[in-house]
VMD Tcl script that draws the C-alpha trace (Angstrom):
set ca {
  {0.00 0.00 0.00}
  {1.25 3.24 -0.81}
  {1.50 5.93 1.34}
  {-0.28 9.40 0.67}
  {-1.28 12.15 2.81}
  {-4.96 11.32 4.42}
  {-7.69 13.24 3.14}
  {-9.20 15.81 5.46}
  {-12.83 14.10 5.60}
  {-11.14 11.17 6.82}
  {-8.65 12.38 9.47}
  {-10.33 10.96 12.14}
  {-11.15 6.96 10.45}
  {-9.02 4.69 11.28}
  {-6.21 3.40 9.01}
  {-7.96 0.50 6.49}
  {-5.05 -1.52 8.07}
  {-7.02 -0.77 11.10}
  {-9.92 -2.62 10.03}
  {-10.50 -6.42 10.35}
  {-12.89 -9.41 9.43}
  {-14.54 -10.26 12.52}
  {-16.99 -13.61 13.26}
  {-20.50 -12.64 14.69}
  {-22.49 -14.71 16.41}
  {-24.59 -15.94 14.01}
  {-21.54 -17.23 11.74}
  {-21.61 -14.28 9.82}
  {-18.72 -12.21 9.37}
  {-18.19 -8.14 9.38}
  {-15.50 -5.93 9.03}
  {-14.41 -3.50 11.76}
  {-11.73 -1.38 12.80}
  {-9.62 -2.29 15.77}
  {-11.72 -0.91 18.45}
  {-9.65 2.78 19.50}
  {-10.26 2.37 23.03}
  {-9.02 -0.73 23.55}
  {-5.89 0.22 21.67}
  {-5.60 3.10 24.13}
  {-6.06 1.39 26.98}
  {-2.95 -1.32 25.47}
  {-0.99 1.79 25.23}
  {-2.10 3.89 28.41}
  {-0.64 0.23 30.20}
  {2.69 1.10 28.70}
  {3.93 3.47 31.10}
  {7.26 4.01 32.60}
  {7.50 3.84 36.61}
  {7.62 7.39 38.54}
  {11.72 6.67 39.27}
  {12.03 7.66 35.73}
  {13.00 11.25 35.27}
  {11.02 13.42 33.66}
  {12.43 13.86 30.82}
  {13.34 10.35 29.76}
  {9.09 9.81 30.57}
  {8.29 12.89 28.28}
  {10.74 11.70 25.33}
  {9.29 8.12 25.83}
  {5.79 8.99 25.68}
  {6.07 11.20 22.42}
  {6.79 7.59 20.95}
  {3.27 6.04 23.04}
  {1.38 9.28 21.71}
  {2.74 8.31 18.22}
  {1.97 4.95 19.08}
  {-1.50 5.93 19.52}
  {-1.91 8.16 16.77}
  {-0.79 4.95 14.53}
  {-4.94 4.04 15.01}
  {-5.53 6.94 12.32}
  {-2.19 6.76 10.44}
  {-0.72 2.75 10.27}
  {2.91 4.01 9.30}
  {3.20 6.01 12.17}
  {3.93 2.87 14.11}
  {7.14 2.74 12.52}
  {8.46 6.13 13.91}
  {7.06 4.87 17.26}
  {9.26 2.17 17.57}
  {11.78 4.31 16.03}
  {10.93 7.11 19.23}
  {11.25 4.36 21.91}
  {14.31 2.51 20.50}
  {16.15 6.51 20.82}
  {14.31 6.77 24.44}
  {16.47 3.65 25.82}
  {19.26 5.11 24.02}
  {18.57 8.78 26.22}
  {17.75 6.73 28.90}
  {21.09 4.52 29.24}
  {23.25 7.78 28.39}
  {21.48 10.02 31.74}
  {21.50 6.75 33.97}
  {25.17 6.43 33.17}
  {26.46 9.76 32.81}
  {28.69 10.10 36.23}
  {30.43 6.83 35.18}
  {33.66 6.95 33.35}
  {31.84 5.93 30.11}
  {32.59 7.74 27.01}
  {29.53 9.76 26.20}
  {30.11 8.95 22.77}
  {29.42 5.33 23.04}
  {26.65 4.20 20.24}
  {23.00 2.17 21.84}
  {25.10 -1.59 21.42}
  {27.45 -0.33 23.84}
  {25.57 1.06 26.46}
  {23.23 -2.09 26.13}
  {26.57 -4.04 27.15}
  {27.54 -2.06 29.93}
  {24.40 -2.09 31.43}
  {23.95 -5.73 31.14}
  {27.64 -6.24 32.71}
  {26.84 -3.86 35.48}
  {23.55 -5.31 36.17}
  {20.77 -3.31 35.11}
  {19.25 -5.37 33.09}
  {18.83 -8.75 34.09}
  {16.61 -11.76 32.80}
  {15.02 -11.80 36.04}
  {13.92 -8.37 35.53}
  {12.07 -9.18 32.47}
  {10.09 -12.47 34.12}
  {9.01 -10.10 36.59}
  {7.72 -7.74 34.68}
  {3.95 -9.31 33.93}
  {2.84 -6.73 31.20}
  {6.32 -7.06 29.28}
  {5.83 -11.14 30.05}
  {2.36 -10.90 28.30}
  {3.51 -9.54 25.12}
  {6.76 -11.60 24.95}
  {4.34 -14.62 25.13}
  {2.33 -13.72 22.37}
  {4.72 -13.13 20.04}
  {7.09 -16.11 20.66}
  {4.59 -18.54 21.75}
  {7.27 -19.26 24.79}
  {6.74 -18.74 28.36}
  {10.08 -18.17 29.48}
  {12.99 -16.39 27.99}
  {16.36 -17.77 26.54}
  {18.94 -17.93 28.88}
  {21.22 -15.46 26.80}
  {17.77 -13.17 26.38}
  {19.78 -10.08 27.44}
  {23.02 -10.35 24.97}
  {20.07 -10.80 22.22}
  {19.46 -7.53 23.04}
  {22.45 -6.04 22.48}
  {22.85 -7.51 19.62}
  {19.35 -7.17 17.98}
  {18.26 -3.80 19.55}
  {20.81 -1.53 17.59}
  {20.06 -3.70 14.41}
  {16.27 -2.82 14.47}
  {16.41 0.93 15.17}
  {19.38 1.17 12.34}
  {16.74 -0.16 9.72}
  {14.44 2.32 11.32}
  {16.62 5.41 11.16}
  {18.24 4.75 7.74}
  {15.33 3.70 6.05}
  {13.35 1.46 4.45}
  {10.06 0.76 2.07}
  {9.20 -2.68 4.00}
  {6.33 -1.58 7.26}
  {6.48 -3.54 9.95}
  {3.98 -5.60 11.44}
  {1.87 -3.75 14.07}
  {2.75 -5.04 18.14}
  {2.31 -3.67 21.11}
  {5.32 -5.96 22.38}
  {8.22 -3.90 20.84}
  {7.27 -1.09 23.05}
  {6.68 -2.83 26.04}
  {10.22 -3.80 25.28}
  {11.29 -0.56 25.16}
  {9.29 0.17 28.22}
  {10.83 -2.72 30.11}
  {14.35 -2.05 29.66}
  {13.97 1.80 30.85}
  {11.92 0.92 33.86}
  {15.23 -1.31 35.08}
  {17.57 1.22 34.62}
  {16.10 3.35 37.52}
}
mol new
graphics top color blue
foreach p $ca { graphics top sphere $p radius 0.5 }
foreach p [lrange $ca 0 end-1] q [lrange $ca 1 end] { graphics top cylinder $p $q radius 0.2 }
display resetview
């Protein structure tokens, strides 16, 4: 599908990748969009804990209020992810700044050091129910991979480089990437 600038009479549909077949009771079947509430209420979940500073919260939820706004606009779910993925970037750089660190170090790094020092921990993770509940329905697994937290490192930096340089190819819509996201910056304070 290509994308083109809505038109004004339909700012406030949903996105037709919104929309769905759904089965009704009497075995017939309807199509409907995603109801918006619930989709808010998925996001509204998504929060970061109070220990957070401010301004880590406000850069993070830019990416949930894009998040939202992805209801109306399907590609906005891209820059999102793309928000979130740079929030745990902010987020390891201000919880690390009074360590000898080189500020210059790129996301993969600072995912390393704070899985060496501790901060994020596969423990963590299982404990975190909402973050659990997502995991689960993506990988059809109920418990993580022993090395869960190096496949961060690695895999994190990948995803937001495809992100931030570009590409044609939309990703498939989740609420478990930034729960992700969410997760990680919640065990950093």
């Amino acid at each position: 599908m290509t994308e083109k600038l809505k038109m004004l009479r339909d700012i406030n549909e949903p996105d037709p990748r919104m929309i769905r077949r759904v089965l009704n009771p009497d075995g017939t079947s309807a199509l409907e969009a995603y109801p918006l509430d619930r989709h808010y209420k998925y996001i509204s979940e998504l929060k970061l804990i109070s220990a957070v500073p401010e301004s880590i919260r406000t850069h993070y939820d830019i990416g949930r209020n894009m998040l939202l706004y992805s209801w109306h606009v399907y590609s906005f779910y891209q820059g999102a992810t793309l928000h979130t993925y740079s929030s745990i970037e902010y987020a390891l750089r201000e919880r690390f700044n009074n360590t000898d660190l080189n500020p210059r170090l790129g996301l993969k790094r600072l995912l390393e050091y704070a899985v060496t020092w501790g901060a994020l921990k596969i423990s963590s993770f299982e404990n975190d129910k909402l973050f659990m509940h997502h995991y689960r329905a993506i990988s059809m697994r109920n418990t993580l991979p022993h090395d869960y937290c190096m496949q961060l490192v690695h895999n994190i930096p990948k995803l937001r480089n495809r992100l931030a340089h570009g590409s044609y190819q939309l990703m498939p819509f989740d609420y478990g990437t930034i729960s992700l996201c969410r997760s990680i910056i919640n065990q950093l304070y």
